[in-house]
Residue, then its C-alpha position, 0 to 999 in steps of 0.5 A: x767416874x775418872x777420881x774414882x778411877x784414879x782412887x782405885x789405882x792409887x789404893x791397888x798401887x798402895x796395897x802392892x806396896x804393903x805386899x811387896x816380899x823383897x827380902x833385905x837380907x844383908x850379903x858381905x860382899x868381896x868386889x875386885x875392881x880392874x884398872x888398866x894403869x897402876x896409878x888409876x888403881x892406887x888412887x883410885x881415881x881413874x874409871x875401871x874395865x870391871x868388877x866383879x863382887x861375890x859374897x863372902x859370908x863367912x871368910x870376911x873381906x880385905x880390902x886392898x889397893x895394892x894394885x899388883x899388875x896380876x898376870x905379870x904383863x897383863x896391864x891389869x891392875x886389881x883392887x880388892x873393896x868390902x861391901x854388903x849387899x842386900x840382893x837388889x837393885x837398892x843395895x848398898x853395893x849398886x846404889x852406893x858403891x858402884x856411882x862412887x866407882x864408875x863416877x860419871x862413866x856408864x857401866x851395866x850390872x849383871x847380878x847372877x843367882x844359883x841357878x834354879x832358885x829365886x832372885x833372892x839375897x841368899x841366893x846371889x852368887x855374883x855381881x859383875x859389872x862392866x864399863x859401857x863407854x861403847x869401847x872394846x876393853x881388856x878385863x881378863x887374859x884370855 
């Protein structure tokens, strides 16, 4: 009876892949990524305090590493990078972008939908993603 068992659960587990709906629906995304010093930012080698992604379907994207300190003062420094998304946890942007990113720091990703809809591409409005490191940093200037 167990190989039957075991069958079963590997015949169920097949079908529920076949049906599995998750749509891949390819969002551009425009991602600012936040370093705390100019040179971490200009070269993009240190490790950021935040990124924030949001889609920008029809503007396009500019990426940018001119890395002004924004606010005046702030110690902030942001970076601007293009990439797509298909809406989940394999997109390109999570799976790719965000390790080459953090490298070997943790980082926690929040991805948020227009409220009252389903977690689908279409319906992304923003990624936001911190540093996890366990310290208190600076990502804005309020």
């Amino acid at each position: 009876m167990k190989p039957f068992r075991l069958r079963s659960l590997g015949v169920a587990a097949f079908f529920l892949a076949a049906a599995d709906t998750t749509q891949a629906t390819s969002i551009n995304l425009e991602a600012t990524v936040v370093y705390t010093a100019s040179g971490d930012c200009t070269t993009s080698t240190g490790t950021p305090v935040l990124v924030t992604a949001v889609p920008a379907p029809n503007i396009g994207c500019s990426a940018s590493i001119t890395c002004t300190e924004t606010p005046a003062g702030s110690s902030l420094f942001p970076a601007t990078i293009c990439s797509t998304t298909d809406g989940t946890a394999n997109g390109a942007f999570i799976n790719t972008n965000l390790p080459a990113i953090f490298g070997s720091s943790p980082y926690v990703v929040v991805e948020a939908y227009t409220a009252g809809q389903l977690c689908a591409a279409a319906q992304l409005s923003g990624i936001t993603t911190y540093l996890a490191d366990g310290k208190c940093h600076k990502t804005d200037t309020s």
